[in-house]
Backbone bond lengths (Angstrom), bond angles and torsions (degrees), N, CA, C in turn:
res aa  C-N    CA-C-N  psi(-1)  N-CA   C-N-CA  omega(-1)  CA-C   N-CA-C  phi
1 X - - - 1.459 - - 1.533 111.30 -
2 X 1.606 118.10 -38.79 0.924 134.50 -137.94 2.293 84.96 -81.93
3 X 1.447 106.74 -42.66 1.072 131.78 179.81 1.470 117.42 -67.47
4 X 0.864 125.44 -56.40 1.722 123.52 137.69 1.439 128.60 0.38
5 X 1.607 85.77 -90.34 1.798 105.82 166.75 1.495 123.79 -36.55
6 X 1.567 106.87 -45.62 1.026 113.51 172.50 1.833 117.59 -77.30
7 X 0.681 127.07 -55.71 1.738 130.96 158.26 1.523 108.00 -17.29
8 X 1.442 107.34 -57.83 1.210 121.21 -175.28 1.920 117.29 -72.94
9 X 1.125 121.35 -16.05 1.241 122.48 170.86 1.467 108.69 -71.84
10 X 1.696 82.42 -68.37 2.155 93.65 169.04 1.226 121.96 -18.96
11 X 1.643 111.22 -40.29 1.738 90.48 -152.89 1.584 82.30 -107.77
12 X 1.417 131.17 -16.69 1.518 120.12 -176.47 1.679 113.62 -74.00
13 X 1.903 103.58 -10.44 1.494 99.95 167.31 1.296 119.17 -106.31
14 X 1.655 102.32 -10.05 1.843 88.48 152.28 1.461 111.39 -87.13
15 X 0.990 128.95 -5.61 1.428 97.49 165.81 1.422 120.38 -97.17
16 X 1.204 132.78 9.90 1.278 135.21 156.98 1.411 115.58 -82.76
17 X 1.218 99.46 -30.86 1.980 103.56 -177.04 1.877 99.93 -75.78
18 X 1.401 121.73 -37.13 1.212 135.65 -169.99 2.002 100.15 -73.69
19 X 1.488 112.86 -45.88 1.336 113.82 163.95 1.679 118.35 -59.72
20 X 1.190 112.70 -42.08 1.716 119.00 -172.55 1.688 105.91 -40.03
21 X 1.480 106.83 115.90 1.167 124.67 159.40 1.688 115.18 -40.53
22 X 1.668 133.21 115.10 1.346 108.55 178.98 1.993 79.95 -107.16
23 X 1.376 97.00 158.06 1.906 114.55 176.55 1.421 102.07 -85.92
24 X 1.147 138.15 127.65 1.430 147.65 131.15 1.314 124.88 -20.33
25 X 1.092 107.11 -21.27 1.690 124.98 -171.30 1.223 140.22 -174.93
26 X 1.606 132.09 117.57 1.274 127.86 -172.91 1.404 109.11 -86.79
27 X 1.517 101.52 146.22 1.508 97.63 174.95 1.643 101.66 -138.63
28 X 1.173 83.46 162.38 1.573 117.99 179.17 1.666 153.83 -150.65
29 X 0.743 144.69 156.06 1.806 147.65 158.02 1.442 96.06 3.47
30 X 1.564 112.32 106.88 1.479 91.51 160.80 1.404 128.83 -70.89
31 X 1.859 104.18 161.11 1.414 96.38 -174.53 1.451 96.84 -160.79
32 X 1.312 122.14 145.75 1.538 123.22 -146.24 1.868 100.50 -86.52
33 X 1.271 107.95 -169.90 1.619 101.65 -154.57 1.519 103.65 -78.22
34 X 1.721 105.62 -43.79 2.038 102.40 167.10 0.869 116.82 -24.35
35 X 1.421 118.07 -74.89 1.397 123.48 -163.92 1.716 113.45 -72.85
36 X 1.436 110.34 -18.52 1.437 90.16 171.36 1.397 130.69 -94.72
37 X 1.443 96.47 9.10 1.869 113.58 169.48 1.264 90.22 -85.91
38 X 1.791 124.44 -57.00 1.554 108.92 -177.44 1.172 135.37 -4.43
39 X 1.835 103.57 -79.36 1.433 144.42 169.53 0.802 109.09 -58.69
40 X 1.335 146.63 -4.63 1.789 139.14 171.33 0.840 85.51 -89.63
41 X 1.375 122.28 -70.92 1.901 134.76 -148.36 1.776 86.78 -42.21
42 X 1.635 103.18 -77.06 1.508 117.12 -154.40 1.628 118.16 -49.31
43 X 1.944 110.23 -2.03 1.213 105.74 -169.40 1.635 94.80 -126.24
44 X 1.384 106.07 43.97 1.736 113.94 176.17 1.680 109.49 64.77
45 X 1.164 108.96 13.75 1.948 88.68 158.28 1.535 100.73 -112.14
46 X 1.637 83.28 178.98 1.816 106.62 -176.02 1.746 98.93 -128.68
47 X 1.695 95.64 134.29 1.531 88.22 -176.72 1.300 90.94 -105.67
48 X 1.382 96.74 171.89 1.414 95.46 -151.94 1.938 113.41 -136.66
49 X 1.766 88.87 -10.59 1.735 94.56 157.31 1.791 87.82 171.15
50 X 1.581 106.31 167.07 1.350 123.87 -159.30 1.439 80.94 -140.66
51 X 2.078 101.49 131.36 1.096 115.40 -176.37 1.735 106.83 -119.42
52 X 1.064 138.09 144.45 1.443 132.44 160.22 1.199 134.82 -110.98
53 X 1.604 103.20 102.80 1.301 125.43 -150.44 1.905 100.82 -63.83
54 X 1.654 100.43 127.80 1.716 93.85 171.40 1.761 107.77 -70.69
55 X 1.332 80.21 138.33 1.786 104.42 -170.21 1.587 136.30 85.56
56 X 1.654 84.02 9.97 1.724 107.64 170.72 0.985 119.77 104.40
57 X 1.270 126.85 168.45 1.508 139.73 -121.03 1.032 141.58 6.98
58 X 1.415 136.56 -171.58 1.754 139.74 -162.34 1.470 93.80 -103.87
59 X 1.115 125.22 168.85 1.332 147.17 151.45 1.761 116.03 -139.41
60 X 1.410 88.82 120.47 1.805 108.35 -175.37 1.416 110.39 -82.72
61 X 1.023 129.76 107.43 1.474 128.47 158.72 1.222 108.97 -63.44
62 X 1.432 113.93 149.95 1.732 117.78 152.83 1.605 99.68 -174.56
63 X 1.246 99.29 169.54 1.662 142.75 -154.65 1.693 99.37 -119.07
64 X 0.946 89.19 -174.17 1.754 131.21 155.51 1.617 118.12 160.93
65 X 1.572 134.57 176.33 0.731 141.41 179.20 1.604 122.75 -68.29
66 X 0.871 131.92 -36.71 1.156 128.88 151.80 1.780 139.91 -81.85
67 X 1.437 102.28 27.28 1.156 129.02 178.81 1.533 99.49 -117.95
68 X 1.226 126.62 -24.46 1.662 134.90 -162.05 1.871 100.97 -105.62
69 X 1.775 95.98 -18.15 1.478 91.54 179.46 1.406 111.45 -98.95
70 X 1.650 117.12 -3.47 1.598 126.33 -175.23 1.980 99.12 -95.13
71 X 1.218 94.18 -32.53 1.579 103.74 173.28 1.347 123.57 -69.88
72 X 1.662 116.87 -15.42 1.866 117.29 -167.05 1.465 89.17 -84.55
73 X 1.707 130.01 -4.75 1.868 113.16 -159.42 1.930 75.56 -94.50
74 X 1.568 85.82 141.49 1.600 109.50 163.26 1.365 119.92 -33.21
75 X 1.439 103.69 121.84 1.671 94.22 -174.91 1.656 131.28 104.71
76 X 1.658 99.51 -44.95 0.952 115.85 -175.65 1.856 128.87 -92.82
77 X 0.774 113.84 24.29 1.907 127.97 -179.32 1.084 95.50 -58.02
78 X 1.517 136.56 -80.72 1.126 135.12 -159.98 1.675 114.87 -15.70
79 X 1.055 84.49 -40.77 2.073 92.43 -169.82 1.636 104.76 -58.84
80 X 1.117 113.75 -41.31 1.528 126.31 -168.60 1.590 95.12 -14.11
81 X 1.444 107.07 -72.91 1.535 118.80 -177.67 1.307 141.20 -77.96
82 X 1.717 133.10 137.83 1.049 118.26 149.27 0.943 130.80 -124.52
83 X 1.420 138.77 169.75 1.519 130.26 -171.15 1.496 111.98 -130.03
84 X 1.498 105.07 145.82 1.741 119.59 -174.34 1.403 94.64 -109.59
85 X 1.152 131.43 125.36 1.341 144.87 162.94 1.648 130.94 -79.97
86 X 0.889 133.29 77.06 1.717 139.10 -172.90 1.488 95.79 -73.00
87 X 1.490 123.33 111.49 0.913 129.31 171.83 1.530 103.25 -106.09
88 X 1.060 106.97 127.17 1.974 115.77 -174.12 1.249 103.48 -97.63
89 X 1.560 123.31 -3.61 1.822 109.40 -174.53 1.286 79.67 -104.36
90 X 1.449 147.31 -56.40 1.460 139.10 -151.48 1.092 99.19 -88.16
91 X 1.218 143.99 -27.99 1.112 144.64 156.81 2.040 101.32 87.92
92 X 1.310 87.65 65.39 1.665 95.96 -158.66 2.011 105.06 -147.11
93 X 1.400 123.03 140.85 1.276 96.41 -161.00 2.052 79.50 -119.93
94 X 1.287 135.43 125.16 1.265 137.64 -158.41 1.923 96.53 -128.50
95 X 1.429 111.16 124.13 1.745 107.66 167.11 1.380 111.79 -128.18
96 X 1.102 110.90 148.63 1.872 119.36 167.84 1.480 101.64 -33.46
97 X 1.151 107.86 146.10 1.440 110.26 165.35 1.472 105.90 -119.61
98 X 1.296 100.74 107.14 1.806 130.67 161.35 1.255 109.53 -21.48
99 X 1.526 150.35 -29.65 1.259 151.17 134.19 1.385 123.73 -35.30
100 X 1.341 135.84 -73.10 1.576 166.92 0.16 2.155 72.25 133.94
101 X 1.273 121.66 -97.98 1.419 122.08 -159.41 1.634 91.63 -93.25
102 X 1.387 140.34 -8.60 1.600 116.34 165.38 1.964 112.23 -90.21
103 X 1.469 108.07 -8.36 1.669 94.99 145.95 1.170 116.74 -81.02
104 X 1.482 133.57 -44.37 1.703 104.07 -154.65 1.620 100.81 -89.63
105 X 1.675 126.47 -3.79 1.324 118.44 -179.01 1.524 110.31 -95.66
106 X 1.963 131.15 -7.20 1.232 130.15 -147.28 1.828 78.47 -122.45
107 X 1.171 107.99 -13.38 1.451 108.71 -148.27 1.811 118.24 -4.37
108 X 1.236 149.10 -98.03 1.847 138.81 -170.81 1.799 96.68 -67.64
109 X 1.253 105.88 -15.22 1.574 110.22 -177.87 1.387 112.44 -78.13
110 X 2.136 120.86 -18.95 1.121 117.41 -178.93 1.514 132.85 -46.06
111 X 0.867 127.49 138.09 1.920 118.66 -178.77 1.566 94.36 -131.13
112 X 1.396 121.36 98.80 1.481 137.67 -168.45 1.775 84.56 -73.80
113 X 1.068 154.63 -28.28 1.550 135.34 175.26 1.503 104.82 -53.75
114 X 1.467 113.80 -37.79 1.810 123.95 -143.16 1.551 86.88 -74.08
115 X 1.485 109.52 -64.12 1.270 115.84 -154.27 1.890 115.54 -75.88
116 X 1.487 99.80 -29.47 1.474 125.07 170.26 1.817 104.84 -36.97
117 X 1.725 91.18 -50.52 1.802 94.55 -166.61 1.549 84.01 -78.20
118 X 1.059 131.87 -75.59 1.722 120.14 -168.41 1.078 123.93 -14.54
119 X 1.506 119.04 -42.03 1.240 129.21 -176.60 1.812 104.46 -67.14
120 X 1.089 111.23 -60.97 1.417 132.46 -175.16 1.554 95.84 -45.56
121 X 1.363 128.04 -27.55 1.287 130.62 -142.55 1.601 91.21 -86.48
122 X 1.102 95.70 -69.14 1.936 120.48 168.12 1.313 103.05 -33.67
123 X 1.275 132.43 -71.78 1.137 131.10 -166.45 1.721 112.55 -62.81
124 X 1.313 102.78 -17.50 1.641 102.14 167.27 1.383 123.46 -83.90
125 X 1.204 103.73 -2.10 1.297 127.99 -169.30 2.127 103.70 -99.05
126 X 1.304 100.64 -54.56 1.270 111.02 -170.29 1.555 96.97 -98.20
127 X 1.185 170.32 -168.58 1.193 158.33 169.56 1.811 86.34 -151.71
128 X 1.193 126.20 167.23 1.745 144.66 175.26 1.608 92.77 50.70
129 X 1.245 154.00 52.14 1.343 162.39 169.39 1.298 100.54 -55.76
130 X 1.146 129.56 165.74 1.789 119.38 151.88 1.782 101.30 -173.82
131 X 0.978 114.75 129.40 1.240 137.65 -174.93 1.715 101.18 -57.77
132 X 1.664 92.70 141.25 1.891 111.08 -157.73 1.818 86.09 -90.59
133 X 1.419 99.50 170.15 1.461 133.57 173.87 1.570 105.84 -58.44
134 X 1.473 109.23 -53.22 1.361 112.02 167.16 1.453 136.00 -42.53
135 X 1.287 140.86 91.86 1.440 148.41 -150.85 1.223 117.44 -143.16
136 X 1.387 124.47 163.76 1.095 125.93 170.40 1.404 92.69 -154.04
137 X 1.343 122.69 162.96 1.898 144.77 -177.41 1.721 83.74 -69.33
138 X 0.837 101.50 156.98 1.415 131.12 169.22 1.588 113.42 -80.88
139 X 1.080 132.36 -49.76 1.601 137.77 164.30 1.444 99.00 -41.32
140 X 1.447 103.27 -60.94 1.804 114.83 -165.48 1.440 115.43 -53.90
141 X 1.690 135.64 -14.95 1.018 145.42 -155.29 1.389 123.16 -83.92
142 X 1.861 115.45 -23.91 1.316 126.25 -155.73 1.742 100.50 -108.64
143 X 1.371 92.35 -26.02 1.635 95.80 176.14 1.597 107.61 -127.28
144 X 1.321 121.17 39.20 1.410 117.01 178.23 1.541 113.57 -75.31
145 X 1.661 97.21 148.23 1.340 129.81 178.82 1.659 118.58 -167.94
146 X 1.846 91.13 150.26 1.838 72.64 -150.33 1.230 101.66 -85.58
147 X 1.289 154.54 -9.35 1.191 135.83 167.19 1.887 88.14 -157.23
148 X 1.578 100.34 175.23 1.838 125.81 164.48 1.524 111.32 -12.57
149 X 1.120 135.69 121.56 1.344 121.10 178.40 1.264 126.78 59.73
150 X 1.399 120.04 14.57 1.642 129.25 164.00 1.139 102.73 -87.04
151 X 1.167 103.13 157.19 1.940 126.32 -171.92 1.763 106.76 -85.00
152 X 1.416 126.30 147.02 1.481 121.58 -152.48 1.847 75.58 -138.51
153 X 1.525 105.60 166.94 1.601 119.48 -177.06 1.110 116.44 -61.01
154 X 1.115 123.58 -3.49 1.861 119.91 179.99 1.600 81.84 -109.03
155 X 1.143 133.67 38.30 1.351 99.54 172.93 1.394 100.58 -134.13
156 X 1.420 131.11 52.53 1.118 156.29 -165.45 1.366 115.03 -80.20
157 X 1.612 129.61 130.41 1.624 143.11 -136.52 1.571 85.54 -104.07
158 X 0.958 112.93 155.28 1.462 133.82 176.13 1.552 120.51 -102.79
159 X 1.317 117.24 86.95 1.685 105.17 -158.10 1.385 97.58 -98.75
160 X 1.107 143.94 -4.54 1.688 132.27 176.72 2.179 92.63 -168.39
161 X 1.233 85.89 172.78 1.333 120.38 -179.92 2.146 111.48 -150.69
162 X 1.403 78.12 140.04 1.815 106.19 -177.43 1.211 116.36 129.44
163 X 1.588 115.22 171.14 1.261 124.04 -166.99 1.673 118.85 -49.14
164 X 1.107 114.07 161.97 1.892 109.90 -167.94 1.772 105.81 -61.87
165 X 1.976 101.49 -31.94 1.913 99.83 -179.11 1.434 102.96 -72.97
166 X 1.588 121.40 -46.48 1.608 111.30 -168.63 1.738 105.59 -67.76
167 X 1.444 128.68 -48.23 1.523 108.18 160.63 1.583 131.72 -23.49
168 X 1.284 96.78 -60.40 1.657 110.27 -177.26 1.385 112.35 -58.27
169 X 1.560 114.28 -66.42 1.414 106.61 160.44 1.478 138.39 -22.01
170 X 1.137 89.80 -43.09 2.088 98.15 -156.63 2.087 88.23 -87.67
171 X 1.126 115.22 -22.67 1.833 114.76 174.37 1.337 96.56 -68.95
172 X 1.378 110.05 -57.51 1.535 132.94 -146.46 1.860 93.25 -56.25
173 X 1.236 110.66 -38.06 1.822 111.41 -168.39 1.844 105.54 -122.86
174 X 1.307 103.38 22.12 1.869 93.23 179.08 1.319 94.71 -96.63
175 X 1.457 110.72 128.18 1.731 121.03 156.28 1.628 81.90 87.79
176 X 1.311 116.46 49.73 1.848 115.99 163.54 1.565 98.62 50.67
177 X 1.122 140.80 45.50 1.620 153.43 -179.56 1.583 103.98 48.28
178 X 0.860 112.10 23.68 2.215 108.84 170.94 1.434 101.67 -71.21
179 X 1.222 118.07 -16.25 1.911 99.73 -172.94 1.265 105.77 -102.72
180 X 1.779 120.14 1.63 1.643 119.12 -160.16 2.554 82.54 -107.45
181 X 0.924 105.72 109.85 1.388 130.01 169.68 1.582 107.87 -84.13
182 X 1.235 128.95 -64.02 1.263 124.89 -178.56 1.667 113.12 -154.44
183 X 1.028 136.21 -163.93 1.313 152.96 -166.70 1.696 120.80 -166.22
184 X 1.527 133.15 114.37 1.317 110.60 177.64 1.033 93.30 -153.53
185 X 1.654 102.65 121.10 1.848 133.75 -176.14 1.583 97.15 -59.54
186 X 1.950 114.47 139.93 1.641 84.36 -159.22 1.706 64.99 -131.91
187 X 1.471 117.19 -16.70 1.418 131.91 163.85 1.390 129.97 -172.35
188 X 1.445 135.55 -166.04 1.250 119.09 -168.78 1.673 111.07 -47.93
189 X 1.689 99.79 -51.28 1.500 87.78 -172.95 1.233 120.99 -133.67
190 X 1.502 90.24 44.46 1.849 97.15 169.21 1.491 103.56 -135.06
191 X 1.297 120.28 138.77 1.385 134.63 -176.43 1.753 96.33 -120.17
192 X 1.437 111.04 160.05 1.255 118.66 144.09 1.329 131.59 -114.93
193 X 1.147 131.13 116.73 1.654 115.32 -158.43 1.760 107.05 -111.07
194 X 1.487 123.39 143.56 1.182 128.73 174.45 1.457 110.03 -82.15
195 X 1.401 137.54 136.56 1.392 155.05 -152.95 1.262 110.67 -138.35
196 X 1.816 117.30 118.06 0.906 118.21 -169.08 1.917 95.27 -107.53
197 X 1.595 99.64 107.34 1.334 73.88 166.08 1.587 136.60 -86.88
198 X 1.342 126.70 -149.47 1.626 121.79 -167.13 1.680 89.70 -92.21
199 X 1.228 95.18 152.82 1.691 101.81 -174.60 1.558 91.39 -64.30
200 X 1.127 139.53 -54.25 1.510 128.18 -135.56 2.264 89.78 -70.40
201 X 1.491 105.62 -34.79 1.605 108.37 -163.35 1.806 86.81 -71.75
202 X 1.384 113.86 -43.08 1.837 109.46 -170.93 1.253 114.09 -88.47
203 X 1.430 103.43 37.92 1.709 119.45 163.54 1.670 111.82 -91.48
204 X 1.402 119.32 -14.87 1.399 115.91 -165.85 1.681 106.66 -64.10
205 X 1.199 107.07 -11.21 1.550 88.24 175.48 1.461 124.15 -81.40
206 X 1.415 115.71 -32.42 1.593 112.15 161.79 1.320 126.19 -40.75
207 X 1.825 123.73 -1.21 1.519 108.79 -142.35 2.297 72.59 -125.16
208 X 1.070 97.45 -27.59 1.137 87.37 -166.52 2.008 112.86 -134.49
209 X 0.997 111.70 26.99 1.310 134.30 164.85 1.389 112.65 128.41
210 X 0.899 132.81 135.59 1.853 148.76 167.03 1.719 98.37 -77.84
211 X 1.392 121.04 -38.09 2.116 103.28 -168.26 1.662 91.41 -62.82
212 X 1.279 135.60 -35.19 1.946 119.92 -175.51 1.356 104.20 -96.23
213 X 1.289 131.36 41.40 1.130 124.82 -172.77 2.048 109.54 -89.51
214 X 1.923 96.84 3.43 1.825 102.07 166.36 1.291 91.81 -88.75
215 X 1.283 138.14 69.13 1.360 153.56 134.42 1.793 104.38 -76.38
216 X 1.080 115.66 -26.96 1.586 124.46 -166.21 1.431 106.61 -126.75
217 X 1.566 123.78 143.88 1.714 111.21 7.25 1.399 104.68 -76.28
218 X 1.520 106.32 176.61 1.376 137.15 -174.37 1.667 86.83 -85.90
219 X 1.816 94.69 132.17 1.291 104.38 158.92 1.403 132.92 -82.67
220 X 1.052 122.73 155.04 2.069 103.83 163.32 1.403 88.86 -121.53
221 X 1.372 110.28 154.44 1.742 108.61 135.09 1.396 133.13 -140.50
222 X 1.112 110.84 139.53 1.574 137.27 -157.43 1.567 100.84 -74.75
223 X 1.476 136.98 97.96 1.529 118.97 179.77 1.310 93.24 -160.25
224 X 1.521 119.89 127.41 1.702 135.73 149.08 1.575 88.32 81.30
225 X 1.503 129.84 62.49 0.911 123.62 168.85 1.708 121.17 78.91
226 X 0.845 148.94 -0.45 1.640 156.97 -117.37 1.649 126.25 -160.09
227 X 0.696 129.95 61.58 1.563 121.22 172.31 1.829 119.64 -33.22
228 X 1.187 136.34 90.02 1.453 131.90 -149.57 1.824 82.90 -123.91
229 X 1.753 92.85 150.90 1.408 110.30 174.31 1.564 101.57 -142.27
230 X 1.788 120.88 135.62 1.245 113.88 165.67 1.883 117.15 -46.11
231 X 1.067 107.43 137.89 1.498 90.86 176.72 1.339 114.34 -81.01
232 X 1.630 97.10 142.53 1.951 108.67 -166.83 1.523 103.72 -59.63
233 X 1.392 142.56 -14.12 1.352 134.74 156.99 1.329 124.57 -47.57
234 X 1.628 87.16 -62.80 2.003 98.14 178.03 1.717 102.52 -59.22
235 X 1.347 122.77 -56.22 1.332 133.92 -157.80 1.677 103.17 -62.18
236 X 0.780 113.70 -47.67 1.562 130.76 -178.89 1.493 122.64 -29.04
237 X 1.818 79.51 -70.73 1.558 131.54 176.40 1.785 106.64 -45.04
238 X 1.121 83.87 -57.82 1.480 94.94 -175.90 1.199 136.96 -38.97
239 X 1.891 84.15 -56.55 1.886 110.45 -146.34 1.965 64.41 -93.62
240 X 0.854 154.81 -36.59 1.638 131.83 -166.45 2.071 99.59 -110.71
241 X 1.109 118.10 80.40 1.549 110.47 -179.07 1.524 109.53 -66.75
242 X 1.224 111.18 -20.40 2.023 94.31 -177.36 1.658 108.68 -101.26
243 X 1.716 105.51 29.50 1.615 97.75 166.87 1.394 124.66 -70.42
244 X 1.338 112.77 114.51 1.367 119.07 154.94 2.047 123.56 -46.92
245 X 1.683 93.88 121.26 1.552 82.57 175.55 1.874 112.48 -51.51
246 X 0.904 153.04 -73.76 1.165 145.56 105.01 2.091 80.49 81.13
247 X 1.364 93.11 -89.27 1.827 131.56 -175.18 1.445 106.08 -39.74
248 X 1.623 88.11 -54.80 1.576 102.59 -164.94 1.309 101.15 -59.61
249 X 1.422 117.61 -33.69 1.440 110.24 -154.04 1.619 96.17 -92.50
250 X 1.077 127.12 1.88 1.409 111.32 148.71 1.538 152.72 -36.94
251 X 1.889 77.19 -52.24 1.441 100.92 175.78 1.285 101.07 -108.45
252 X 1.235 127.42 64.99 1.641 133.07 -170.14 1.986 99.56 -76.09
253 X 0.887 110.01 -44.73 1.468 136.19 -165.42 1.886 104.16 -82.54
254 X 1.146 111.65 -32.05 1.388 104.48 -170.75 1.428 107.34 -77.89
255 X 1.314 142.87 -32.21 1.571 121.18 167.97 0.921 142.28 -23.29
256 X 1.857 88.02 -52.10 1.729 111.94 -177.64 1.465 107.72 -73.17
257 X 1.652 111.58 -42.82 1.588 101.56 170.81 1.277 126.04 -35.19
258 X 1.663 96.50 -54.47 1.663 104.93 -163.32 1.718 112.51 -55.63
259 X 1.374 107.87 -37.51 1.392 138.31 -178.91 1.734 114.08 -47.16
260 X 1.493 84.46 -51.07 1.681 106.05 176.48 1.148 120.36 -54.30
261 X 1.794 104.82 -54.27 1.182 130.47 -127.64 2.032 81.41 -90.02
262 X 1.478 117.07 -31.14 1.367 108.49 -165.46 1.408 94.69 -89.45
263 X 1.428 124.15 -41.07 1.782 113.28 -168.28 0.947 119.92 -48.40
264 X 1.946 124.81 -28.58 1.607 161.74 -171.63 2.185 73.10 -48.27
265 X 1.305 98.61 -60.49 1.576 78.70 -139.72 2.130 90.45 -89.98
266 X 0.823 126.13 30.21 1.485 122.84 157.45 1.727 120.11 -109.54
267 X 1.461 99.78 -1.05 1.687 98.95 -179.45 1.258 96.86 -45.90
């Protein structure tokens, strides 16, 4: 009986832990971009480039070392980064939450200790934090997609082909280097590179909210020959979880932009 009972707790707290809403994003006290490199720096990350989102505010990149060592497993770069958003009209300072994008990008690779402390890390960094409206189930995170026939994280677009230096190069100098944002060696021959796209394509956030607008820059990553981009469906989907199709169909057209807009620079 006694064994039972117990069976029966087990699986009623995985399925509450498997229901638990995780947030997309912590937010907080705004606070201008100095001080929020400060507080990165002073709480062991490295930022790693500052983007300016069309239609306002900054977006903070940053790293750390154990974000660069979850990023060297195949597949997995995307994670390298996260971004703090200084929004100057809401007057609100909002970041990825290291939980939130290290399930659906680590997915059977997740290690809930790794990302658990990241989180903790930030929040030592930002103090009164509190997790956004934006959510998704926790089950839903490792294989998310936003609806029937939507594209899921392994299902990643192919924007160029060639060696890891001629990739880098041909970003590094398309459009006189305005679209090359950053570069970060993740190993011999995989890079992750920051992507600036064209203002008119990195307008989609005005159409469908400005607070997730650290959706940008666009990442690439450089690995096994390949120029690869999350696809702007999955990526989209993600970085905004309470989009209404309705929403989506706003930006019906911007995937393909984004899509366009990066292959432009691997011809």
């Amino acid at each position: 009986m006694k064994k039972v009972l117990l069976a029966l707790v087990l699986l009623l707290s995985f399925s509450f832990a498997s229901n638990t809403k995780v947030p997309a994003y912590l937010v907080g006290e705004y606070k201008d971009v100095p001080t929020v490199k400060k507080n990165l720096q002073q709480n062991g990350f490295n930022v790693i480039a500052t983007y300016k989102v069309p239609g306002g505010g900054t977006v903070v990149l940053f790293s750390d070392d154990t974000l660069l060592n979850e990023a060297k497993k195949k597949g997995r770069g995307f994670i390298a980064v996260l971004r703090a958003y200084v929004d100057d009209k809401d007057r609100q300072l909002r970041i990825t939450n290291p939980v939130h994008f290290g399930k659906a990008f680590m997915q059977k690779e997740y290690d809930g200790n790794v990302f658990t402390k990241e989180q903790e890390k930030i929040k030592a960094a930002f103090t009164g934090l509190h997790g956004s409206k934006d959510a998704l189930k926790s089950k839903d995170l490792a294989h998310y997609h936003f609806m029937f026939g939507m594209p899921y994280y392994e299902d990643m677009i192919t924007v160029g082909k060639g060696n890891t230096q001629e990739l880098l190069n041909k970003v590094k100098h398309y459009n006189g280097g305005s679209a090359y944002l950053f570069g970060i060696k993740l190993t011999d021959n995989s890079y992750l590179v920051g992507f600036n796209l064209d203002k008119n394509v990195a307008s989609f956030p005005q159409k469908i909210g400005m607070q997730n607008a650290l959706v940008l820059s666009y990442l690439v990553l450089i690995e096994d020959g390949k120029a690869l981009i999350l696809h702007p469906k999955y990526y989209l989907a993600l970085s905004y979880p309470t989009l209404s199709l309705g929403q989506f169909m706003k930006i019906a057209s911007t995937p393909g932009q984004i899509e366009d807009n990066i292959k432009k620079a691997f011809k």
